[in-house]
Backbone as a chain_set.jsonl record, in Angstrom:
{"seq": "XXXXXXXXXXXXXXXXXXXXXXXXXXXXXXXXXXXXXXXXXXXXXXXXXXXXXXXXXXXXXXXXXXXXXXXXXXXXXXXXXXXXXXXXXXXXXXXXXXXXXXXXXXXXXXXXXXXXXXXXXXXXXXXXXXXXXXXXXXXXXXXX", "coords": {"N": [[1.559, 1.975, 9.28], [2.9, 1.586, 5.919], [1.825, 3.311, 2.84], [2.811, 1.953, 0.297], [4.388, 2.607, -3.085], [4.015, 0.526, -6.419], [5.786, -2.122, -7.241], [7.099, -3.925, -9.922], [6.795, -7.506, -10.161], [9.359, -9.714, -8.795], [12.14, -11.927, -8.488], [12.459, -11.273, -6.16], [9.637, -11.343, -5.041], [7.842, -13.171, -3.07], [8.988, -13.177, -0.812], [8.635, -10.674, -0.165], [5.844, -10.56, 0.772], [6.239, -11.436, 3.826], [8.053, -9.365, 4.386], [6.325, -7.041, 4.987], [4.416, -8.302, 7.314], [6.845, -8.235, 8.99], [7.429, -5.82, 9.381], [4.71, -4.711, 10.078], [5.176, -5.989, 12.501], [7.278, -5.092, 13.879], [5.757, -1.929, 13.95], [3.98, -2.485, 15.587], [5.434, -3.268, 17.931], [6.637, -0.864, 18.551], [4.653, 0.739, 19.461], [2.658, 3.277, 20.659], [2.044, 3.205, 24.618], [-0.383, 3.981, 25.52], [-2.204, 3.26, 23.127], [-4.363, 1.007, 22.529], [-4.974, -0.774, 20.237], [-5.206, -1.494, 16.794], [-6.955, -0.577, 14.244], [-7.883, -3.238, 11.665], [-7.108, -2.502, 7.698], [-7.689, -2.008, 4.497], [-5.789, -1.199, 1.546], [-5.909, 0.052, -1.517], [-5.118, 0.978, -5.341], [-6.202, 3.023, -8.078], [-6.173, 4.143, -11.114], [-6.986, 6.544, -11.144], [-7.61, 6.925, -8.214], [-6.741, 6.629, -4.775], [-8.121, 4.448, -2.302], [-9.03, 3.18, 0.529], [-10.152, 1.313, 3.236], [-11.508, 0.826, 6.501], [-11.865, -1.262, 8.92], [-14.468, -0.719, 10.806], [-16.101, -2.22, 13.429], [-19.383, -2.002, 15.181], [-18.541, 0.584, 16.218], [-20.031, 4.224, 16.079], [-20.213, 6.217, 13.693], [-20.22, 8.902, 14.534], [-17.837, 8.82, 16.443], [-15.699, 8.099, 14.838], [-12.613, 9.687, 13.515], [-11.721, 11.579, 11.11], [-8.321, 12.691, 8.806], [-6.252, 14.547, 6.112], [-3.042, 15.366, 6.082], [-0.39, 17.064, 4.87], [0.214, 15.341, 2.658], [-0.278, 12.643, 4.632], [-2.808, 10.247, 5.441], [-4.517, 10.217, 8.209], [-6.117, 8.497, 10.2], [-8.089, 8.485, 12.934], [-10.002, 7.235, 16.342], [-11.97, 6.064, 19.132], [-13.319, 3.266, 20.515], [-15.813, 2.422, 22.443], [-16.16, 0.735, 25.386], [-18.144, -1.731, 26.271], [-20.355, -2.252, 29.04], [-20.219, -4.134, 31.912], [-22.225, -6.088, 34.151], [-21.761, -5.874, 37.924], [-22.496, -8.812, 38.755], [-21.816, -10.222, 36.324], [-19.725, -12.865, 34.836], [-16.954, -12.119, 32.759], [-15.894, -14.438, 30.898], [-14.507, -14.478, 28.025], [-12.568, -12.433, 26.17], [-12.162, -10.945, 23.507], [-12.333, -8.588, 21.419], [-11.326, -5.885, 21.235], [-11.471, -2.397, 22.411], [-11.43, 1.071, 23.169], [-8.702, 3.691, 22.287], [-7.528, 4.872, 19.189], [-4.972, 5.366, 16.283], [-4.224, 5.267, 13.105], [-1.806, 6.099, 11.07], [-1.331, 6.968, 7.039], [1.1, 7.096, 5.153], [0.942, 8.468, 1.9], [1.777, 8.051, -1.351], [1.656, 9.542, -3.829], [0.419, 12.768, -4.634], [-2.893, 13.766, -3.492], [-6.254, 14.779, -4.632], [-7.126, 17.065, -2.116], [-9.246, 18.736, -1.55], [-11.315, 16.818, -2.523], [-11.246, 14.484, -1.017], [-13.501, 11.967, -0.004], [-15.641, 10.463, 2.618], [-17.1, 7.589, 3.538], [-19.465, 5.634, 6.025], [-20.364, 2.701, 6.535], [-22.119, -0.028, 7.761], [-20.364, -0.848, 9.395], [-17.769, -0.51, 8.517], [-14.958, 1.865, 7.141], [-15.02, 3.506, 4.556], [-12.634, 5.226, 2.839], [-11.855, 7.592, -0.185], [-9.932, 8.698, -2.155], [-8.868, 10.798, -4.251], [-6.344, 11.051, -6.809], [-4.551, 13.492, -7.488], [-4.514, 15.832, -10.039], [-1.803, 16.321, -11.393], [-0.45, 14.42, -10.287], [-1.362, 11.242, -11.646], [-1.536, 8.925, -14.011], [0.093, 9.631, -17.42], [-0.338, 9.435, -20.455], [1.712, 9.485, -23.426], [1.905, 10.617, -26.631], [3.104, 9.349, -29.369], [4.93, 11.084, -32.11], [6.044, 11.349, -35.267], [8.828, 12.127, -36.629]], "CA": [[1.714, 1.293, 8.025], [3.123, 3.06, 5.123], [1.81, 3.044, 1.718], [4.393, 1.565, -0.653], [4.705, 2.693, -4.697], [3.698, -0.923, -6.465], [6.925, -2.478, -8.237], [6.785, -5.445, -10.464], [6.574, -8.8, -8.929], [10.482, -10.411, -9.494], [12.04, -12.868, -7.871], [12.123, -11.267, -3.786], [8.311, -10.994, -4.912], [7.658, -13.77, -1.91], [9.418, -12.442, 0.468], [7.858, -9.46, -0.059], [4.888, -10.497, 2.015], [6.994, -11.195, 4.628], [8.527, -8.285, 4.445], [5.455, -6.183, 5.278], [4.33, -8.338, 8.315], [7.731, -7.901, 9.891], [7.027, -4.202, 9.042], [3.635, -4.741, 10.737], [4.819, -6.512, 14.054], [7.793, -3.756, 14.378], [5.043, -1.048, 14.501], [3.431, -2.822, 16.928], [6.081, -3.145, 18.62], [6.932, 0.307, 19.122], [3.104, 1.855, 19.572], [2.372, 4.171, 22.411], [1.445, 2.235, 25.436], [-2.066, 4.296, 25.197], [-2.997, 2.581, 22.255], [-4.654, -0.268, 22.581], [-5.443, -1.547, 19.267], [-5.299, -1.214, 15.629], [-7.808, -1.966, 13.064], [-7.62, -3.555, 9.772], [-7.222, -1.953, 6.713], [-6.967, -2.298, 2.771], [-5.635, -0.137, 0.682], [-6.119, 0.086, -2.58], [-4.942, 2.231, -5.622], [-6.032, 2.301, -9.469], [-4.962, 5.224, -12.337], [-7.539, 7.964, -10.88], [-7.872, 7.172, -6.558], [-6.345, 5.695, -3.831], [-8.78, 3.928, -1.592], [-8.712, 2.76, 1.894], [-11.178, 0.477, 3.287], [-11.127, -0.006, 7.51], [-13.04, -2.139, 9.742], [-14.688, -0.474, 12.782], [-17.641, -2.271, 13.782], [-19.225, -1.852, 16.579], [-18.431, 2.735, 16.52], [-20.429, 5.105, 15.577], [-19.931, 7.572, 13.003], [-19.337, 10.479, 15.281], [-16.327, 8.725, 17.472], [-14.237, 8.385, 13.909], [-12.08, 11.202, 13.148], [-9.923, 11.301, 9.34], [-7.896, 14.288, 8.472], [-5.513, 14.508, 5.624], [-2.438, 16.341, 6.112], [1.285, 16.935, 4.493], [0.38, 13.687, 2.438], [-0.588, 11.61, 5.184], [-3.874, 9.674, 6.353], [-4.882, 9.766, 9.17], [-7.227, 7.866, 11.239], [-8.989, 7.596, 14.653], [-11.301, 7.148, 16.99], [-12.27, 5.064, 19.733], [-14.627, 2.288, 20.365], [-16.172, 2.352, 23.806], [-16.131, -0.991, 25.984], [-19.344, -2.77, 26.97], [-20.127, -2.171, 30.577], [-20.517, -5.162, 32.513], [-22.395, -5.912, 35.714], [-20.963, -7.079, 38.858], [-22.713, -9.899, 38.792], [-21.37, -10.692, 35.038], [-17.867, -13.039, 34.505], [-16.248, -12.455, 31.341], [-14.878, -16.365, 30.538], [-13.429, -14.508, 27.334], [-12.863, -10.972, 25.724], [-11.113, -10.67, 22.341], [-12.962, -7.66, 20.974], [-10.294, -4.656, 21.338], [-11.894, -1.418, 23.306], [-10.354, 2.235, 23.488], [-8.427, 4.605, 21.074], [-6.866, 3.665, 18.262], [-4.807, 6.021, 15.82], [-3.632, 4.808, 11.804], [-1.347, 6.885, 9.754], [-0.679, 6.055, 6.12], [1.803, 7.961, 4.318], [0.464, 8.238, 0.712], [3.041, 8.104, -2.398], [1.526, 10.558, -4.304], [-0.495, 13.744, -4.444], [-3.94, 13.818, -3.8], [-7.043, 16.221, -4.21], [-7.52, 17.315, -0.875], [-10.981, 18.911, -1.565], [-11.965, 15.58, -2.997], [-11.462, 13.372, -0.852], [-14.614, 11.465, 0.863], [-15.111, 9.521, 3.623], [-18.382, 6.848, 4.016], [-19.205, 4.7, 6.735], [-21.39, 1.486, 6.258], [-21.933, -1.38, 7.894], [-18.795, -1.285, 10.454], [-16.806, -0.65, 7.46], [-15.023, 3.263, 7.068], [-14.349, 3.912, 2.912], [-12.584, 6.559, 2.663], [-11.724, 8.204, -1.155], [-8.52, 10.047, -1.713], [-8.651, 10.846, -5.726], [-5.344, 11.725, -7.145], [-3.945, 15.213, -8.195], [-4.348, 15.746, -11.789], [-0.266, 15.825, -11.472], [-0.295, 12.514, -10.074], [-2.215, 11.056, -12.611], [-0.632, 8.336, -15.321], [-0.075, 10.575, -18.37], [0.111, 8.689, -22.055], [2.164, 10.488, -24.799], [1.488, 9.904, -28.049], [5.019, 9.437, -30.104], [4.856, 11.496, -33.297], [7.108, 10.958, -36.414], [9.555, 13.279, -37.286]], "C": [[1.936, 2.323, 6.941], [2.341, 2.682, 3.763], [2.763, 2.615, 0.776], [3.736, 2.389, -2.136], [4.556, 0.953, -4.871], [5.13, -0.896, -7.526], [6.691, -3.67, -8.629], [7.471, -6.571, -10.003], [7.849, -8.991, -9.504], [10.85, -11.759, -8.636], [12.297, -13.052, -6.443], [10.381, -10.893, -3.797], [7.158, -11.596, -2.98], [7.738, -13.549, -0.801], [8.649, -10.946, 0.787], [6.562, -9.494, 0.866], [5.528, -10.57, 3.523], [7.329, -10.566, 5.233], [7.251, -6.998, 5.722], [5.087, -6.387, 6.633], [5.399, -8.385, 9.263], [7.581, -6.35, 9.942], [5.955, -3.902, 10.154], [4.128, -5.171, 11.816], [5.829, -5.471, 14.892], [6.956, -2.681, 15.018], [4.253, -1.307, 15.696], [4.161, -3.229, 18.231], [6.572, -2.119, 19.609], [5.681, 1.381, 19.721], [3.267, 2.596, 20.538], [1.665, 2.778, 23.541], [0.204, 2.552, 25.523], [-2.562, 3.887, 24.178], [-3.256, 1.253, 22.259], [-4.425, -1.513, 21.315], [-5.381, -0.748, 18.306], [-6.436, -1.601, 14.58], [-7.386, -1.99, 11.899], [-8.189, -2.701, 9.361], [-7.02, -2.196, 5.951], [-6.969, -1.025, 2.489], [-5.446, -0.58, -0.707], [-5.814, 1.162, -3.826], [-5.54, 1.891, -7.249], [-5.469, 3.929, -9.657], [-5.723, 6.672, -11.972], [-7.206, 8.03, -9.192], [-7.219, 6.005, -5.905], [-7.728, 5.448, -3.032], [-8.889, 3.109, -0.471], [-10.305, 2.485, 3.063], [-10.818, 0.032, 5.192], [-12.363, -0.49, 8.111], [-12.952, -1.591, 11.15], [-16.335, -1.095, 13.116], [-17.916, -2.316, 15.258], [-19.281, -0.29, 16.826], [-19.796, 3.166, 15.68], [-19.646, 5.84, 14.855], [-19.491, 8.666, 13.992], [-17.904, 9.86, 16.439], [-15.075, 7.996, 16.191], [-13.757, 9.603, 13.731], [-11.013, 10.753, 11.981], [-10.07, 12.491, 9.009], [-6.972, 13.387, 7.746], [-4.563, 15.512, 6.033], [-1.055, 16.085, 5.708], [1.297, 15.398, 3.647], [0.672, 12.377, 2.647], [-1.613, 11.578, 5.396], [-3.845, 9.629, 7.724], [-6.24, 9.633, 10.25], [-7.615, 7.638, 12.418], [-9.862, 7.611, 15.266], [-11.531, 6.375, 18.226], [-13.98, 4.344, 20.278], [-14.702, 2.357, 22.087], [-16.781, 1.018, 24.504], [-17.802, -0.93, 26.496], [-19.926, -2.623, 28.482], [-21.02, -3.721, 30.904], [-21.03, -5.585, 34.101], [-21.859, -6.747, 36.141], [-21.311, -8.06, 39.21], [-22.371, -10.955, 37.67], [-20.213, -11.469, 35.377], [-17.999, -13.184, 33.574], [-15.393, -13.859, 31.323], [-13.811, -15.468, 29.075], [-13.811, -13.054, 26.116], [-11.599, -10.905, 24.552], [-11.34, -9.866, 21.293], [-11.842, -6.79, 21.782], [-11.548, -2.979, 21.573], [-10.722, -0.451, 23.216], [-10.012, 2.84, 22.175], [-7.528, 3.975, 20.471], [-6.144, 5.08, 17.166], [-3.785, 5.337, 14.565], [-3.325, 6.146, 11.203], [-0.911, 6.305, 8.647], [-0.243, 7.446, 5.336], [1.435, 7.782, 2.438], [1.617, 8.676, -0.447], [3.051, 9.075, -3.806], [0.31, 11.725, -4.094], [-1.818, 13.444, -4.714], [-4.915, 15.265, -3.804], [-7.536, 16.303, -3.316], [-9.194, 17.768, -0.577], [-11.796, 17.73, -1.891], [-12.543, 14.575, -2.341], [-12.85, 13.411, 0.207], [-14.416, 10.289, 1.582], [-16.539, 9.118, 3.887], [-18.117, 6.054, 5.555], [-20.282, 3.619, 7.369], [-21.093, 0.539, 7.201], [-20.542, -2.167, 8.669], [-17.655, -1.185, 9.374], [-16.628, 1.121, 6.872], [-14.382, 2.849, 5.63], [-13.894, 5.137, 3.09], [-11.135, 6.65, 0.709], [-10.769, 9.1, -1.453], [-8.589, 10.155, -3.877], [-7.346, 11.458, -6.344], [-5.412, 12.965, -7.372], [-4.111, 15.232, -9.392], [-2.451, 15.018, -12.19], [0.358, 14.794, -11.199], [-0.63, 11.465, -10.815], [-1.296, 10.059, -13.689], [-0.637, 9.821, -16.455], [0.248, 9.816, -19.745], [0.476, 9.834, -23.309], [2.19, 9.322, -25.237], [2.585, 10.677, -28.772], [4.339, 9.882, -31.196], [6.363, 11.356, -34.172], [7.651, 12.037, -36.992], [10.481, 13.269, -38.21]], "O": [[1.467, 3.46, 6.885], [2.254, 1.46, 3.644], [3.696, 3.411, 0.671], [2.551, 2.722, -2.117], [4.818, 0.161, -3.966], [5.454, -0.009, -8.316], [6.149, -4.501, -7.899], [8.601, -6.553, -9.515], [7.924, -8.596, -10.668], [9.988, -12.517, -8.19], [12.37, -14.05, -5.726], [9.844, -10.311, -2.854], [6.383, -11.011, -2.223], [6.905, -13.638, 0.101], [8.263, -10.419, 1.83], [6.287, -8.553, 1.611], [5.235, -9.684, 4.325], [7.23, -10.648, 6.458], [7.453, -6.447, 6.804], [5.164, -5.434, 7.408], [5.05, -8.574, 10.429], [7.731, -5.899, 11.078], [6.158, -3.049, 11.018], [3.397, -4.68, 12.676], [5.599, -5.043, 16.023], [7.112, -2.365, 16.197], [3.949, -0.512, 16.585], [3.63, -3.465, 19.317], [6.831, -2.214, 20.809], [5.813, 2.481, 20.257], [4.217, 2.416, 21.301], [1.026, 1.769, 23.242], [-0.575, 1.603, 25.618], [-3.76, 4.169, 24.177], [-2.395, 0.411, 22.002], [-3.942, -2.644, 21.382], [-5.444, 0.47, 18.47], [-6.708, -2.74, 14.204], [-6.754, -1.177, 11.224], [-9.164, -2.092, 9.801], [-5.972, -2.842, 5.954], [-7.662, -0.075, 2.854], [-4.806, -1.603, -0.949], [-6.183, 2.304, -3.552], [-5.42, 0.752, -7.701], [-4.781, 4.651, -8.934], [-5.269, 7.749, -12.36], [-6.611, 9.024, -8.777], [-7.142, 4.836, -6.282], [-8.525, 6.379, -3.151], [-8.776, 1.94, -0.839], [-11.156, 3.28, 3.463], [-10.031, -0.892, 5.398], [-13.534, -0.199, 7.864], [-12.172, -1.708, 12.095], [-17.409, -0.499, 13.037], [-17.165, -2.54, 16.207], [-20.096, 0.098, 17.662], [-20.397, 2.5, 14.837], [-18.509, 6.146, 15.214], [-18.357, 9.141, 14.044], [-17.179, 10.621, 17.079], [-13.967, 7.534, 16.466], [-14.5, 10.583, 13.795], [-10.03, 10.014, 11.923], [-11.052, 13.222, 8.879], [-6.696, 12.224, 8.041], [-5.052, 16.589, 6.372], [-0.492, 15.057, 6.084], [2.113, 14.504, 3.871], [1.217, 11.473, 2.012], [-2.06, 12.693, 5.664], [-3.039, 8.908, 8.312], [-6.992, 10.428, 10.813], [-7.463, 6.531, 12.934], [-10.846, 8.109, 14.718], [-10.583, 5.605, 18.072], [-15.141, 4.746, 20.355], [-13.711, 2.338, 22.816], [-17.781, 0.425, 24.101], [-18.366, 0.017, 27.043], [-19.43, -3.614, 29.018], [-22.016, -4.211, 30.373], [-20.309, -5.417, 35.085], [-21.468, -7.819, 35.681], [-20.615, -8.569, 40.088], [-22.513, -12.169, 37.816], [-19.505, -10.936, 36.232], [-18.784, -13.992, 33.079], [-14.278, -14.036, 31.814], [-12.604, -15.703, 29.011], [-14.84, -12.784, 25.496], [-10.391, -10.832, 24.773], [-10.775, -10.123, 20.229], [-11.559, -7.096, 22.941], [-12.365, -2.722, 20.689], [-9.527, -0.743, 23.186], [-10.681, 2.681, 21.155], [-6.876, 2.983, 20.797], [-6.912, 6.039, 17.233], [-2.682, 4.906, 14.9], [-4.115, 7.04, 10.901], [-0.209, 5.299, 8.753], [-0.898, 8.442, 5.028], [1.838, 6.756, 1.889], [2.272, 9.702, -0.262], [3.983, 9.305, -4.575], [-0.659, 11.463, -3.382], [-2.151, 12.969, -5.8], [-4.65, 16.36, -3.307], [-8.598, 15.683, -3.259], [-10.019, 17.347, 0.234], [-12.965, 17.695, -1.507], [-13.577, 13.943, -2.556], [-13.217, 14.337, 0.93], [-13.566, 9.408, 1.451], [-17.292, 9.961, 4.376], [-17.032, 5.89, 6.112], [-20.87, 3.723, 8.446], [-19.927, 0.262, 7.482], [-19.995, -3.268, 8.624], [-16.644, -1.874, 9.513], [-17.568, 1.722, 6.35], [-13.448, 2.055, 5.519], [-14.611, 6.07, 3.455], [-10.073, 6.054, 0.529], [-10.799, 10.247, -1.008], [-8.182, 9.186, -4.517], [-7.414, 12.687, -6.326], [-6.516, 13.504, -7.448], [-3.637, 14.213, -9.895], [-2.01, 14.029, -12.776], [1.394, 14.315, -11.659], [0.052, 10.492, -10.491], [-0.293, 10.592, -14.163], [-1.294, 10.84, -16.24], [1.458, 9.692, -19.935], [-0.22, 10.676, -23.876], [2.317, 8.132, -24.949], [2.905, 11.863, -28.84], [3.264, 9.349, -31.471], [7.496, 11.284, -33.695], [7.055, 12.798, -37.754], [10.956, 14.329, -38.62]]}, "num_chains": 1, "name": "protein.A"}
């Protein structure tokens, strides 16, 4: 999934969702056959940090791994399956097992020393704070 730049809503605003989950079923189209699964994510941006919000419940902290690099995200880890005895039958399994790897290409510079990465409640935050140079900038018009 890539990060987009936000452009103002017009009138292919609609389609624009659209857009994204054909975007989304492509990539899944093409994955590695070793990847099982993807998890959800939000992303989020305001005028200081981008922010990126995924859902792993179920992992531990030590089987995520996030590195920034070349101004991409990236995410992974894997979740380790359940073991089941042979006296068990699964009737029905729709919980996703195994490795999993998210890149998100980010649209502008961030501070690399900055960023942080929590992880609550089956839920990884992770903190990317812009660049100063990335940064809105407001000039103030003077009269000449």
């Amino acid at each position: 999934m890539k990060l987009m730049q936000y452009q103002r809503p017009g009138l292919a605003w609609p389609t624009f969702g659209r857009l994204m989950n054909l975007q989304d079923e492509l990539d899944r189209l093409f994955e590695s056959p070793l990847q099982a699964w993807a998890p959800a994510l939000d992303v989020r941006e305001d005028k200081d940090a981008f922010s990126v919000r995924v859902e792993l419940p179920g992992m531990k902290r030590e089987d995520i791994v996030v590195s920034l690099q070349d101004g991409a995200l990236a995410i992974s880890g894997e979740r380790k399956s359940e073991s089941v005895g042979d006296d068990t039958e699964v009737h029905r399994q729709e919980r996703y097992y195994g490795k999993f790897f998210r890149v998100l290409t980010l649209p502008a510079a961030v501070a690399g020393d900055q960023v942080k990465a929590a992880y609550k409640d089956g839920i990884l935050t992770v903190t990317l704070p812009k660049a100063e140079e990335a940064k809105p900038k407001q000039i103030d018009v003077t009269v000449s």
